[in-house]
VMD Tcl script that draws the C-alpha trace (Angstrom):
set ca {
  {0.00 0.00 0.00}
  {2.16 2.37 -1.03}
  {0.38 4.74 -2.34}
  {-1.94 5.47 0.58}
  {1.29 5.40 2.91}
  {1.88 8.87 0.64}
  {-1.44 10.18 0.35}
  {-2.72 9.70 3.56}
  {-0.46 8.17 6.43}
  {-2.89 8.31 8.98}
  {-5.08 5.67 7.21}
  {-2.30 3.53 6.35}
  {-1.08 3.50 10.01}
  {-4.40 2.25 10.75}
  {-4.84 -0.67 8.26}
  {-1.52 -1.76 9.66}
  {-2.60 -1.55 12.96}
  {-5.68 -3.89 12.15}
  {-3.71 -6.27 10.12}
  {-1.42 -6.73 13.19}
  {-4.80 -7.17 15.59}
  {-5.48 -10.02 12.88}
  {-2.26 -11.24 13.82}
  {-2.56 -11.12 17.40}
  {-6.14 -11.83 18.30}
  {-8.17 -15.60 17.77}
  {-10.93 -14.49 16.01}
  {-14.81 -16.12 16.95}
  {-17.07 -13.99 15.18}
  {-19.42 -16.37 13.23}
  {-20.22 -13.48 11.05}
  {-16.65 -13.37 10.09}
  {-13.86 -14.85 8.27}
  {-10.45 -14.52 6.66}
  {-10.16 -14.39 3.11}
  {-7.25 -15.32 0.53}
  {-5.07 -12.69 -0.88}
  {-6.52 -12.69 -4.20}
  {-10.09 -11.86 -2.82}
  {-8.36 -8.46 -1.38}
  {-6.57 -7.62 -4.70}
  {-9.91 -8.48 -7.07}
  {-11.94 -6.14 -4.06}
  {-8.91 -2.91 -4.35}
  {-8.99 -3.64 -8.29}
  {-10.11 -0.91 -11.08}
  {-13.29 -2.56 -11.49}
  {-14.11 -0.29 -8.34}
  {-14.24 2.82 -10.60}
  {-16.94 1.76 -13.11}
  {-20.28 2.62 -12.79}
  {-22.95 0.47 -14.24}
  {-26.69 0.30 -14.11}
  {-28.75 -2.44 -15.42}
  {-27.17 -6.29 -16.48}
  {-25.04 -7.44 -19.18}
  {-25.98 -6.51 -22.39}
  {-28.39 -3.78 -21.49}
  {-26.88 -0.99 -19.44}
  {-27.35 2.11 -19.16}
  {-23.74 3.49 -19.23}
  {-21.46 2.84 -22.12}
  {-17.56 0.87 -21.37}
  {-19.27 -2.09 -20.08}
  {-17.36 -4.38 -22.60}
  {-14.84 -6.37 -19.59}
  {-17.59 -5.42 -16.35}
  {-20.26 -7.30 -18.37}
  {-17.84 -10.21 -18.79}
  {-17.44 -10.00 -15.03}
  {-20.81 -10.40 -14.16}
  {-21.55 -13.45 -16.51}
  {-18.68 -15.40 -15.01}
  {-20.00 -14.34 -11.59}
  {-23.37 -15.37 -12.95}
  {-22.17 -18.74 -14.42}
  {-20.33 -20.00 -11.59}
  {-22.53 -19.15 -9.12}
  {-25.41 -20.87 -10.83}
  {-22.98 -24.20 -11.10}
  {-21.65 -23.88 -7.37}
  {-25.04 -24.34 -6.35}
  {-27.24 -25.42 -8.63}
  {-29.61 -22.90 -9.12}
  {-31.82 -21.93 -11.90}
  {-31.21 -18.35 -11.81}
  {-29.11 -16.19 -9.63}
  {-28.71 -12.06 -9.22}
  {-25.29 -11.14 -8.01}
  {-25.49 -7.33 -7.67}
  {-26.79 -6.85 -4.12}
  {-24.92 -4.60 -1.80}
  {-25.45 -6.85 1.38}
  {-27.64 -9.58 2.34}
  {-30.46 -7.70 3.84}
  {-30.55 -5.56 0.50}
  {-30.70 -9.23 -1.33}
  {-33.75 -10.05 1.20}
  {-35.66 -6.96 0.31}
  {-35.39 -7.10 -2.79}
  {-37.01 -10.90 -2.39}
  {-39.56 -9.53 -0.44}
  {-40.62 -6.51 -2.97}
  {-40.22 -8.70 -5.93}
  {-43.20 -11.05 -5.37}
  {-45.44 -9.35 -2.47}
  {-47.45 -6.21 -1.55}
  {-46.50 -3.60 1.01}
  {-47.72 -4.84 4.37}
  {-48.07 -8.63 3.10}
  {-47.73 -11.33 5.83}
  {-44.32 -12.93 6.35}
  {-44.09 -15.37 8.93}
  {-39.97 -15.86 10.12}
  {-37.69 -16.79 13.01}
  {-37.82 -14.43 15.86}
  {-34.66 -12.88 16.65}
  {-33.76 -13.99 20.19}
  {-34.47 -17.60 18.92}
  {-32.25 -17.50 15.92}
  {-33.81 -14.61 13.61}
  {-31.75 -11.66 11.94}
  {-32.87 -8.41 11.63}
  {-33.69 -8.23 8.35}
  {-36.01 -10.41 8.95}
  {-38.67 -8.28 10.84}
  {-37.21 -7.36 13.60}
  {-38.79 -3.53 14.72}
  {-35.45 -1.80 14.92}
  {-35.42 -3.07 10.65}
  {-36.71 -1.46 7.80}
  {-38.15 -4.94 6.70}
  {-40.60 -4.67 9.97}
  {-42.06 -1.25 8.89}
  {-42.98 -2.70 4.95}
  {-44.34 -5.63 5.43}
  {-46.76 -7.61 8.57}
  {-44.07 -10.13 10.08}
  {-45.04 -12.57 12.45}
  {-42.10 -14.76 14.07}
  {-41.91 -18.89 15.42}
  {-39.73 -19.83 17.91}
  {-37.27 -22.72 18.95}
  {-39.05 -25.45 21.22}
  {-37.96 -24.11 24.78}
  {-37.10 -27.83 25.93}
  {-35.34 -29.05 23.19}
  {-34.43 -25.39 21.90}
  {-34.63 -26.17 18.00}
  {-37.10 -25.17 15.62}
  {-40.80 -26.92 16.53}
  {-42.40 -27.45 13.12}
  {-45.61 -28.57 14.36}
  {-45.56 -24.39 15.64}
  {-44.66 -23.65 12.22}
  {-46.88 -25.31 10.55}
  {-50.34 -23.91 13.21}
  {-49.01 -20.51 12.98}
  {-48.79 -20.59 8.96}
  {-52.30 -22.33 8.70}
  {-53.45 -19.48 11.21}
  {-52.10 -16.25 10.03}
  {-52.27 -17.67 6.40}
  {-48.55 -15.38 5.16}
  {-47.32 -14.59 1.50}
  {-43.90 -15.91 2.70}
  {-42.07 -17.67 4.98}
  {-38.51 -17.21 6.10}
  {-35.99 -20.02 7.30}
  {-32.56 -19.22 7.97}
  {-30.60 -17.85 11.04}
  {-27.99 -15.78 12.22}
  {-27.60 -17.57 15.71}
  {-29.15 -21.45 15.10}
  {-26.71 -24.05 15.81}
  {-28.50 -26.59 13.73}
  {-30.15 -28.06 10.72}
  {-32.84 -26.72 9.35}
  {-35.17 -29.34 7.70}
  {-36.24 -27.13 4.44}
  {-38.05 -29.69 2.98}
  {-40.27 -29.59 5.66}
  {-40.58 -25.72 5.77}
  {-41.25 -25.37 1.89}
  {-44.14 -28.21 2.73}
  {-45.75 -26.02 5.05}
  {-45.27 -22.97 2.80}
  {-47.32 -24.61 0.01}
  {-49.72 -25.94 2.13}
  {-50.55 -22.57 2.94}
  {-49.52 -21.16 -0.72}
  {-47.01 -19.12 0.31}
  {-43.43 -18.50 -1.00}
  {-40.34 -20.10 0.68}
  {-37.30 -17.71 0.89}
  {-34.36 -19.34 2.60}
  {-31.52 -17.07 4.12}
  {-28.68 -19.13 4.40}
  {-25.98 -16.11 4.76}
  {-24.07 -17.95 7.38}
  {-24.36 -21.39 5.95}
  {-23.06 -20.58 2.19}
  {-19.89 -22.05 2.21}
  {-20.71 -25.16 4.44}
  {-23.59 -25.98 1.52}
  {-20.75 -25.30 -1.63}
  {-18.60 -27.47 -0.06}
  {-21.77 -29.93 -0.15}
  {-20.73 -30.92 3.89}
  {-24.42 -29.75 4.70}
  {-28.45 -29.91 3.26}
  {-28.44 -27.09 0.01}
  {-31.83 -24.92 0.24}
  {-31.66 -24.51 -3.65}
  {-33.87 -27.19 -4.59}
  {-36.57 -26.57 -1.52}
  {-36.98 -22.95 -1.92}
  {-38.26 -20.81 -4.52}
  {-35.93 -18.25 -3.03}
  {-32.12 -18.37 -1.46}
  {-30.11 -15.76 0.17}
  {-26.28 -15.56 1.48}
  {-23.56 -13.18 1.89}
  {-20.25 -14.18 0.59}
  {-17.89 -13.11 3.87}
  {-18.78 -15.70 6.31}
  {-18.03 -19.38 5.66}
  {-18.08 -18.47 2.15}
  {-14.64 -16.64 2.59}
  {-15.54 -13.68 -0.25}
  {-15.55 -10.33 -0.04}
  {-18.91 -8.81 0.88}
  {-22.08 -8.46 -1.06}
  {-25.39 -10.58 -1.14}
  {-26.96 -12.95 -3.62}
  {-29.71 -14.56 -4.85}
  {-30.65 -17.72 -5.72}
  {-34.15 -18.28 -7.39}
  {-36.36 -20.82 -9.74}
  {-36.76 -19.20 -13.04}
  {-39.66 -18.17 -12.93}
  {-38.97 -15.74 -11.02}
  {-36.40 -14.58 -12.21}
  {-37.30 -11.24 -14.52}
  {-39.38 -10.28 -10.74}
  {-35.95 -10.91 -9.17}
  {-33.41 -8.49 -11.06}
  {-36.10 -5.98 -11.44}
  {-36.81 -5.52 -7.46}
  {-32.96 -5.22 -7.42}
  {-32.55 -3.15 -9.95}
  {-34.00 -0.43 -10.29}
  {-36.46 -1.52 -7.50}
  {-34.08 -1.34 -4.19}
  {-30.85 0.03 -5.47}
  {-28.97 1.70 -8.59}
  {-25.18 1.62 -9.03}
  {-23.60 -1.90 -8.31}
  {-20.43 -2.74 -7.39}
  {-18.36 -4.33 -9.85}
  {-15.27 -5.24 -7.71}
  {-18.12 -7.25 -5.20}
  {-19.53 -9.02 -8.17}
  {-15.80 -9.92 -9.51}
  {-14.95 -11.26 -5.59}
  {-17.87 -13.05 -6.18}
  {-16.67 -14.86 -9.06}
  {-13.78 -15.66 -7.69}
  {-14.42 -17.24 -4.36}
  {-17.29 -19.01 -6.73}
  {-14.47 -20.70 -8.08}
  {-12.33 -21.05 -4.97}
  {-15.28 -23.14 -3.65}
  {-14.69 -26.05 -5.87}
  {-11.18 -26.32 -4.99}
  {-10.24 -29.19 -2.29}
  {-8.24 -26.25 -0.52}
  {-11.95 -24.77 0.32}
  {-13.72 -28.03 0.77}
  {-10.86 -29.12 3.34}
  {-11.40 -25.19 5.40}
  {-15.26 -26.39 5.20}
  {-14.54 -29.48 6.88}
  {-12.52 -28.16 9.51}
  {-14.42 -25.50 10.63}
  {-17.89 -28.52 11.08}
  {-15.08 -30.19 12.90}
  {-13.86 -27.56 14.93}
  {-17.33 -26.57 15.95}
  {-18.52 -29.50 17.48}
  {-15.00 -29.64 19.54}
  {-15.67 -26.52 21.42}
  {-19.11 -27.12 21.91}
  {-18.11 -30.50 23.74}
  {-15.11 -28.27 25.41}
  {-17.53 -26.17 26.31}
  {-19.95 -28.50 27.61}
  {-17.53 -30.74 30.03}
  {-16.52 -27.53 31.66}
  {-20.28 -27.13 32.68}
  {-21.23 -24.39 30.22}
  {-24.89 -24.38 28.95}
  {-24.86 -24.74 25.20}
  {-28.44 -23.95 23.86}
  {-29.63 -26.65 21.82}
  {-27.26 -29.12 22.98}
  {-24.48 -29.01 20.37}
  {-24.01 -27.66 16.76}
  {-24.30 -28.42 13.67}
  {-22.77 -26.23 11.25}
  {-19.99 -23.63 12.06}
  {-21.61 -21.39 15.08}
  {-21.68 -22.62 18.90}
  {-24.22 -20.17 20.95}
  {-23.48 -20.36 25.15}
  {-25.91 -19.03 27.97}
  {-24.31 -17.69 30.49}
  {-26.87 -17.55 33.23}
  {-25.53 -20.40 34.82}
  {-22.25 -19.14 35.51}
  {-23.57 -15.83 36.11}
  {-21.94 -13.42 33.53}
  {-23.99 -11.18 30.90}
  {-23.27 -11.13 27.21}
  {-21.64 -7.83 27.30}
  {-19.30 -9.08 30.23}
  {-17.91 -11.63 28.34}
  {-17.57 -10.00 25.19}
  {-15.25 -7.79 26.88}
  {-13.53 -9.62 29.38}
  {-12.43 -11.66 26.51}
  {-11.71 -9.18 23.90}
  {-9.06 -7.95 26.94}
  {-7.10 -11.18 26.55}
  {-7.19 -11.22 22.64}
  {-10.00 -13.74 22.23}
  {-12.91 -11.80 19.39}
  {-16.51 -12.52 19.91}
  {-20.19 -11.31 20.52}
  {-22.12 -11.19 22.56}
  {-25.50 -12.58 21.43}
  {-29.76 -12.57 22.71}
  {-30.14 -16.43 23.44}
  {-34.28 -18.01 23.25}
  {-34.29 -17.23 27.30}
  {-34.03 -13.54 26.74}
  {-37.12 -13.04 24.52}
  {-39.40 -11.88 27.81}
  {-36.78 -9.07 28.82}
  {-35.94 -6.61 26.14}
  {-32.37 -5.46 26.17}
  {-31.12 -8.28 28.03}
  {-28.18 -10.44 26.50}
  {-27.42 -13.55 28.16}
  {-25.28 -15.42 26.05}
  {-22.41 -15.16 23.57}
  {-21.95 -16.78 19.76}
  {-18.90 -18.74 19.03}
  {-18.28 -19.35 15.07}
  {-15.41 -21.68 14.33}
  {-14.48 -20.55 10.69}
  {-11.59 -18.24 10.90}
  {-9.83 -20.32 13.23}
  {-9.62 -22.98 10.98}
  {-8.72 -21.31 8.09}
  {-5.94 -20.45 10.18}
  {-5.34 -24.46 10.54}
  {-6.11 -24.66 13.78}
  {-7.85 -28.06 14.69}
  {-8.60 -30.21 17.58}
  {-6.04 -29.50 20.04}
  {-5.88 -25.40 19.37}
  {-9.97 -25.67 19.69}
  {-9.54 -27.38 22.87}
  {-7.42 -24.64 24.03}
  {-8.78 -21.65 22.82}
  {-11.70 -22.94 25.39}
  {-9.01 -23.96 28.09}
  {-8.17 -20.11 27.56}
  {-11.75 -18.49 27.40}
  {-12.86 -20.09 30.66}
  {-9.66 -18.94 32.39}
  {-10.46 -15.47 31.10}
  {-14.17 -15.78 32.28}
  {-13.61 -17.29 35.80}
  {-10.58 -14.77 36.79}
  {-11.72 -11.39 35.73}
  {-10.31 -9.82 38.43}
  {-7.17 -11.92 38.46}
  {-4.46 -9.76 36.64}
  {-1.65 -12.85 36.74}
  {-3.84 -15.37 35.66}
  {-5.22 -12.77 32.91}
  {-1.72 -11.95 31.37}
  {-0.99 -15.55 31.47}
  {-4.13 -16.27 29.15}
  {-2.82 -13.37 26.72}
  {0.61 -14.65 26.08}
  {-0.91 -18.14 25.29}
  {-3.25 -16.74 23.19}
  {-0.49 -14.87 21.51}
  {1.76 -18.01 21.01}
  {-1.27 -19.50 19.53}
  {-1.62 -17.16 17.42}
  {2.07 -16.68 16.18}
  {2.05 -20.41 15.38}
  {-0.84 -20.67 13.30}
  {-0.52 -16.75 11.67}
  {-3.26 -14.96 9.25}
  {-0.33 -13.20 7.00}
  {-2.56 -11.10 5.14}
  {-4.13 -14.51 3.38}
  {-5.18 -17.88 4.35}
  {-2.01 -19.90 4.82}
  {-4.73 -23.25 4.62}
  {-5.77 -21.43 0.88}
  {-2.25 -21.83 -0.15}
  {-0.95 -25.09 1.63}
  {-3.24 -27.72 1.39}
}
mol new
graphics top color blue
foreach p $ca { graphics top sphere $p radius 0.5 }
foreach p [lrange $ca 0 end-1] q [lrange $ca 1 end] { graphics top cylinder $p $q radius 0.2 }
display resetview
């Protein structure tokens, strides 16, 4: 980055500074991930500077000759990666790509019936504080409070009750399977449409280690930064017949200029995703999951639902009397990154946050495996049960700095290049 370094040394002082916190911290975030080198470079490329409206072939600025190219082989692999009948890759984000699902085939103030957010929900899918809550009537199922997973006998009363346009599956903080063939079931037995968000799951599904959506749903929705290990943007996945309602509620219906440099990222970790260097990250990070969560578990933390099955493990806290917030930064102290997260128990007391979410992808695209999972939790419970305990808390920090020197980021995904 040389040229920044000259232009403006203030911002290049502080990229450094977060490439060396990548060094130095073990990063949890589910909603996060580290990407190869070549995803940076296509994402800083010159395909940042062109504007385009419209899709290849008929757009509405002239010099689309490569950008158009771009988009196609976005287009094309993404349709093969997951076998999909059509797909729109210009969405900013993945609540941008769930709007525009939403205003492509329903009224303002239709019925959508989705997972609340304590119990596993995202925002963008009806939550108040979201746009999505103030254009259309969302109603919201919950996990089973026993068993804590989805109960689709609720699903199924509530949709033959409140009779929605749509129903959403997908989660930003479920630990398990969803069974989609059962939710699209319900759906038609009430005629609605099935819109799947699996944002979180996308790159477990490419790597074909978990249940694809695609051929359940007559709509799919991901980001490409999570277990997908892109740069950001959403997507859309969607039968063919919808397809002309699809790219015209995204554009011009819910934004204008897309950007190119997302769409080529997109291509890119499109074909990444059928390498056996991304299959093997996919595999590791299942693996890795369901380590911690037993970790977790034998040192007598509450893990809702049980276990996990895909990349995220979601704690309460109650038990061992800590909040969210707490945690989050008692361990952000010692150089472990996650967040603090609503868990199913906190649905009757706004504003409460008992738990925290564990996601197990950048660690192991780091390498890490068994043994490191094993400690980062040897580490995190240290950190949690001595707060106040300065020597035991610098002790935790250098480990988790060792750990980290031994298994290092480097600006790209040593697994990416090595396996």
């Amino acid at each position: 980055m040389k040229y920044l370094a000259n232009d403006d040394p203030k911002l290049a002082e502080l990229v450094n500074k977060e490439e060396n916190r990548l060094e130095t911290t073990l990063n949890l975030i589910a909603a996060e991930n580290h990407s190869p080198q070549s995803i940076l470079e296509i994402m800083g490329s010159v395909f940042n500077t062109k504007t385009i409206e419209g899709y290849p072939g008929n757009r509405f600025h002239s010099g689309c000759i490569q950008v158009d190219k771009v988009e196609n082989l976005a287009i094309k692999r993404g349709k093969a990666l997951f076998k999909a009948e059509h797909i729109n890759v210009q969405p900013h984000s993945g609540t941008s790509a769930n709007l525009a699902v939403y205003f492509s085939v329903l009224k303002i103030g239709a019925p959508i019936l989705s997972m609340s957010l304590p119990h596993g929900g995202h925002l963008s899918h009806g939550h108040p504080a979201s746009i999505t809550s103030k254009c259309f009537d969302f109603s919201h199922y919950k996990v089973n409070p026993e068993t804590q997973r989805i109960d689709y006998d609720q699903v199924r009363q509530m949709a033959h009750y409140l009779k929605p346009k749509m129903i959403v599956a997908g989660a930003s903080s479920y630990p398990r399977l969803i069974d989609y063939e059962k939710m699209s079931q319900i759906a038609r037995e009430v005629s609605a449409f099935f819109l799947v968000d699996m944002a979180h799951l996308a790159g477990l599904v490419a790597a074909k280690l978990i249940p694809s959506p695609v051929t359940h749903a007559d709509f799919v929705t991901f980001t490409c930064y999570k277990t997908m290990m892109g740069g950001r943007g959403g997507v859309i996945l969607c039968k063919d017949i919808f397809k002309k309602k699809i790219d015209k509620a995204v554009f011009p219906g819910c934004q204008g200029t897309s950007a190119v440099n997302m769409m080529a990222a997109k291509a890119l970790i499109f074909k990444l995703a059928k390498e056996e260097k991304f299959i093997w990250v996919q595999k590791k990070t299942l693996e890795n999951a369901k380590t911690m969560a037993r970790a977790l578990m034998e040192k007598g933390y509450t893990i809702i639902s049980g276990g996990t099955d895909n990349h995220q493990v979601l704690i309460d806290l109650n038990s061992k009397g800590i909040s969210g917030k707490s945690a989050e930064l008692s361990l952000e102290a010692v150089g472990i990154i996650l967040n603090r997260n609503v868990i199913p128990q906190d649905d009757n007391t706004p504003g409460k946050v008992s738990g925290i979410r564990l996601g197990s992808s950048a660690v192991s695209a780091r390498g890490m495996g068994e043994a490191q999972m094993q400690k980062i939790i040897e580490l995190m419970d240290m950190a949690l049960m001595n707060q106040t305990k300065i020597g035991i808390i610098n002790q935790v920090k250098d480990q988790v700095l060792e750990l980290c020197r031994e298994f290092p980021v480097n600006g790209a995904v040593s697994i990416m290049k090595n396996q």
